[in-house]
C-alpha positions as CSV (number, residue, x, y, z in Angstrom):
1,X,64.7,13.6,-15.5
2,X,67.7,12.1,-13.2
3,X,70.4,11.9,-15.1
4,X,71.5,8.6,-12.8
5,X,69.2,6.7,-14.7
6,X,69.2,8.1,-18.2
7,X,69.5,4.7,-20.3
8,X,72.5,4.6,-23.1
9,X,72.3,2.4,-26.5
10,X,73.1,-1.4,-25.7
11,X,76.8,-2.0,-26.5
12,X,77.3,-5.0,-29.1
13,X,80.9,-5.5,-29.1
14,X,82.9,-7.8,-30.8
15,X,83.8,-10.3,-28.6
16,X,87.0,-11.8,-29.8
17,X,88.3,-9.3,-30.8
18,X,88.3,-8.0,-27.1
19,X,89.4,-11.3,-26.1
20,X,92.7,-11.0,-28.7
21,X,93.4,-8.0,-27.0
22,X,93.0,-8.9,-23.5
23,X,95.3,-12.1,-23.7
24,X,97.9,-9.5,-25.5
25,X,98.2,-7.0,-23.0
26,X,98.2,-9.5,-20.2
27,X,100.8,-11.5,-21.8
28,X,102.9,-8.2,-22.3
29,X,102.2,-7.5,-18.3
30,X,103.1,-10.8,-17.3
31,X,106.5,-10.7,-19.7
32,X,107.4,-7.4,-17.9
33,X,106.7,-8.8,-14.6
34,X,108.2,-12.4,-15.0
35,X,110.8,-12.1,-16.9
36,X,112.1,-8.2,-16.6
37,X,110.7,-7.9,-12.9
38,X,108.9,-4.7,-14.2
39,X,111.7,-3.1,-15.4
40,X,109.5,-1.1,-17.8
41,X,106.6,0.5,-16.0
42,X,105.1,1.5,-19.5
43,X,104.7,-2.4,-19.9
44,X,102.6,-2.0,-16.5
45,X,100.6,0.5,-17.6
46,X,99.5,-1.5,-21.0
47,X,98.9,-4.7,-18.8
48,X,96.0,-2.6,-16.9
49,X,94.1,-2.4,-19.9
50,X,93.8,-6.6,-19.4
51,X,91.6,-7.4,-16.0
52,X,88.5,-4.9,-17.0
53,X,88.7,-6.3,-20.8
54,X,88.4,-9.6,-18.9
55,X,85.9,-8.4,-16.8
56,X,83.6,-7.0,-19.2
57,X,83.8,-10.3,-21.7
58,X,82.6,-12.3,-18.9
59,X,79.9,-10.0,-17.9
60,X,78.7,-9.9,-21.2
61,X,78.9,-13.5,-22.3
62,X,76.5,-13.9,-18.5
63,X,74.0,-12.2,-19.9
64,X,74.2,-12.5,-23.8
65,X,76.4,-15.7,-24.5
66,X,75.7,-18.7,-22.4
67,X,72.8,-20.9,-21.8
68,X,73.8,-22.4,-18.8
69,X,75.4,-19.2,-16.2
70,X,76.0,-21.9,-13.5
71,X,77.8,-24.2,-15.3
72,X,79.8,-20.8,-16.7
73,X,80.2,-20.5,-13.0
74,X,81.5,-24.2,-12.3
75,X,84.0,-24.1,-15.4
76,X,85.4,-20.8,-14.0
77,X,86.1,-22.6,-11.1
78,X,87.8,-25.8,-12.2
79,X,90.3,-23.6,-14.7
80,X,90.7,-21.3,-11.3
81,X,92.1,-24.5,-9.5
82,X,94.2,-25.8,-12.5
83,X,95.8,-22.2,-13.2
84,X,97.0,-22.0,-9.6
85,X,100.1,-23.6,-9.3
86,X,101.1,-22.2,-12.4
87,X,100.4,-18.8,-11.4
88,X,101.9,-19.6,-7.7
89,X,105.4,-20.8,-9.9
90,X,105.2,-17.8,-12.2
91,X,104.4,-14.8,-10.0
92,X,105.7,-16.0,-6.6
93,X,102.6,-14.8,-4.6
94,X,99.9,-16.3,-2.6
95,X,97.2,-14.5,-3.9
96,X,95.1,-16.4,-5.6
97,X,94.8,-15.7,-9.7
98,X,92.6,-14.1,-11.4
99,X,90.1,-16.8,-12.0
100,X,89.1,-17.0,-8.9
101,X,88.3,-12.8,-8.9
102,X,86.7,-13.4,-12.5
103,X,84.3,-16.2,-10.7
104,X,83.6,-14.5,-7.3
105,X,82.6,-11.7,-9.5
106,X,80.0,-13.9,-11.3
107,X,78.6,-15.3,-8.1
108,X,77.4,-11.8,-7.4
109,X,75.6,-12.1,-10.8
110,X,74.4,-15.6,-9.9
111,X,73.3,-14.8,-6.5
112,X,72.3,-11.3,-6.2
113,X,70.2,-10.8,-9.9
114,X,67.7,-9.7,-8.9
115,X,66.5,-6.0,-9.2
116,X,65.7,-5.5,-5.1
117,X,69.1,-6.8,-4.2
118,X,71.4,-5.5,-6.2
119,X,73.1,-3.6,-4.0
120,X,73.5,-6.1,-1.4
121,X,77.1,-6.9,-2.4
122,X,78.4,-3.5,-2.1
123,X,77.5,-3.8,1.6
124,X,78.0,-7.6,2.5
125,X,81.0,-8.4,0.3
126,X,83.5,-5.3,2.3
127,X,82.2,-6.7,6.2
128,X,83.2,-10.2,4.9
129,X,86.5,-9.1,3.5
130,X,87.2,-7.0,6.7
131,X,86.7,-10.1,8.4
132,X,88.6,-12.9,6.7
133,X,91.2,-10.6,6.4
134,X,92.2,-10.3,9.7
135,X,95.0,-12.9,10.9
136,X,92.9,-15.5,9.0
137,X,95.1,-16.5,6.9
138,X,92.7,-17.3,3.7
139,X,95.1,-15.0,1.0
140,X,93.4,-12.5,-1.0
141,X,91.9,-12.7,-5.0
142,X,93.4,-11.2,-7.4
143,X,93.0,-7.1,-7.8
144,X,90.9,-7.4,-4.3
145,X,87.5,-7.0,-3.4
146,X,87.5,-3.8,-6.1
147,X,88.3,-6.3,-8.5
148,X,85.3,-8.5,-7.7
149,X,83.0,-5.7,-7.7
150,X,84.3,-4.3,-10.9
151,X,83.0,-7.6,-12.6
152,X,79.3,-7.1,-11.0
153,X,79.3,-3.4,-11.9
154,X,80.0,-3.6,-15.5
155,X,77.4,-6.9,-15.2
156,X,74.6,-4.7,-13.8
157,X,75.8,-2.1,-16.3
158,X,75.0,-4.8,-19.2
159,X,71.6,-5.3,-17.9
160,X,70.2,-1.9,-17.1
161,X,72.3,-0.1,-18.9
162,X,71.9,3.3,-16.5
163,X,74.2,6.2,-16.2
164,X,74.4,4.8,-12.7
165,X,75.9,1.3,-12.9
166,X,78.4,3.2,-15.7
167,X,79.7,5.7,-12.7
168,X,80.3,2.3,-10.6
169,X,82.3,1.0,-13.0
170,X,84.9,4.0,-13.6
171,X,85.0,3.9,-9.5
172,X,86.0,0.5,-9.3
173,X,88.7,0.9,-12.5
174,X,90.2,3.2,-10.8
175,X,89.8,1.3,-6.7
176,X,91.6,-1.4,-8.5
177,X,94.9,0.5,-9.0
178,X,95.0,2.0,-5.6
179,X,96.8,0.3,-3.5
180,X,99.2,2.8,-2.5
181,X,97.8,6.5,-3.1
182,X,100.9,7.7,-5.6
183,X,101.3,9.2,-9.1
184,X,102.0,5.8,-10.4
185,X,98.8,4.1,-9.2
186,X,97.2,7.0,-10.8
187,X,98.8,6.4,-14.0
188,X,97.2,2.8,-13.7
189,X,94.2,3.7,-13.1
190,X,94.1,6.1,-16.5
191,X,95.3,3.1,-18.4
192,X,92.7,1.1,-16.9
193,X,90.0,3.6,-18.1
194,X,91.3,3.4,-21.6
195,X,89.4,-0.4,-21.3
196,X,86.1,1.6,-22.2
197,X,87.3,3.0,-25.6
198,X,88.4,-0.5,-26.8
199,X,85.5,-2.0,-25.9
200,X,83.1,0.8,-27.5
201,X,85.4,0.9,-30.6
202,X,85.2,-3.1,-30.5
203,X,82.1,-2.9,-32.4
204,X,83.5,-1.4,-35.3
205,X,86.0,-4.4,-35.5
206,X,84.3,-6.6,-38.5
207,X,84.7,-10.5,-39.5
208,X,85.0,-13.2,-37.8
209,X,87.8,-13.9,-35.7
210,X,87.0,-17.1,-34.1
211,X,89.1,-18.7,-37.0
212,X,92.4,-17.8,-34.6
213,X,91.2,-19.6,-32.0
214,X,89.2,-22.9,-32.9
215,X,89.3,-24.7,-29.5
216,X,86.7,-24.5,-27.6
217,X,89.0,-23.9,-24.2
218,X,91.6,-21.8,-25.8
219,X,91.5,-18.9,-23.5
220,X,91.3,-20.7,-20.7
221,X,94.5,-23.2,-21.4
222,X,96.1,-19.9,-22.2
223,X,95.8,-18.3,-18.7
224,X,98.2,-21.0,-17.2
225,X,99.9,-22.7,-20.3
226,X,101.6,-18.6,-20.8
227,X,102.4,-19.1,-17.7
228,X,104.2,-22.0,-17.3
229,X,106.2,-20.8,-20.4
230,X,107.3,-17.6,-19.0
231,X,108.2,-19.8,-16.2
232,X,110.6,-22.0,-17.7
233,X,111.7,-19.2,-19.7
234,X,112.7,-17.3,-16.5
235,X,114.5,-20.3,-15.2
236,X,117.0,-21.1,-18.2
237,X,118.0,-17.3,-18.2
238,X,118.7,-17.2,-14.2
239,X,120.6,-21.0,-14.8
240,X,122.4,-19.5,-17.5
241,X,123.3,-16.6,-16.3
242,X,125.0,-18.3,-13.3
């Protein structure tokens, strides 16, 4: 037998709960990096656990929760747009937020679902990446190309469920933390890992916690409403502290 495509048991985690979680840990990142300019790098570390929680929830809801994946696609989108001058005030970058990774990644899913092509991102997506990052001036996604292809790992992970896809997805939580090759990108990339635990242990998590969060768009008006308040909280301590 080869062990690359020994099939595991179906995961059937509980959604919100993993959807609580992510939104805390990236609002704990985004404290540390907004307001304390990542003055505690264990704050860091417990934001990494955020982008592959995010990851996973949308991979899953593409294949399991939604009737309509192009319209998933189109929402993704339109919050991606609305988010970005809120991020832009926030964080200071150019980069564009992590929408915009979150819904490249789901093209790939969209575009490249079918079994003979799966691989075709893992080639195409690094020559066009090579290319429009050289003196283009088009700025980057969020978490990079790795973080793109960590959303269409863990989504062809979801649908074959192979031993395979699962060894792409601990290479690409780790590719996202590597910018610079250094104990503390290391350190990341651990905490990263520590995603797949809380989503496994997820399905032990019982009742229904959709109560918390009625509205319909709630984690989407989140993204850039937390934002805009860490914002404005940032602002009143510099103007006071003139």
């Amino acid at each position: 037998m080869n062990f690359l495509s020994v099939q595991s048991k179906p995961l059937n985690p509980n959604i919100d709960f993993l959807k609580i979680f992510a939104i805390i840990t990236m609002a704990i990142d985004h404290i540390n990096h907004i307001i304390f300019a990542r003055e505690y790098i264990y704050l860091t570390y417990v934001g990494r656990l955020a982008f592959p929680l995010f990851a996973f929830i949308l991979a899953y809801n593409f294949y399991y929760n939604t009737s309509n994946q192009t319209k998933y696609l189109e929402r993704l989108l339109i919050f991606a747009l609305i988010s970005q001058p809120f991020y832009f005030l926030a964080v200071g970058t150019t980069n564009l937020n992590i929408f915009f990774t979150l819904a490249l990644g789901m093209a790939c899913l969209l575009f490249f679902n079918k079994k003979k092509t799966w691989y075709l991102p893992y080639l195409v997506l690094p020559l066009i990446w090579l290319v429009l990052s050289q003196n283009s001036g088009i700025p980057n996604v969020d978490y990079g190309l790795p973080g793109v292809l960590l959303v269409y790992s863990i989504g062809l992970f979801l649908k074959n469920y192979q031993t395979a896809y699962g060894f792409l997805v601990g290479i690409f939580l780790i590719l996202i933390n590597l910018k610079i090759i250094a104990l503390y990108s290391a350190y990341k990339a651990m905490a990263s890992i520590l995603s797949i635990p809380v989503v496994y242990l997820s399905q032990f998590v019982k009742g229904n916690l959709r109560v918390l969060f009625k509205h319909k768009y709630f984690f989407y008006i989140f993204y850039p409403g937390h934002l805009f308040l860490l914002w404005l909280i940032k602002l009143v301590i510099d103007l006071t502290s003139l």
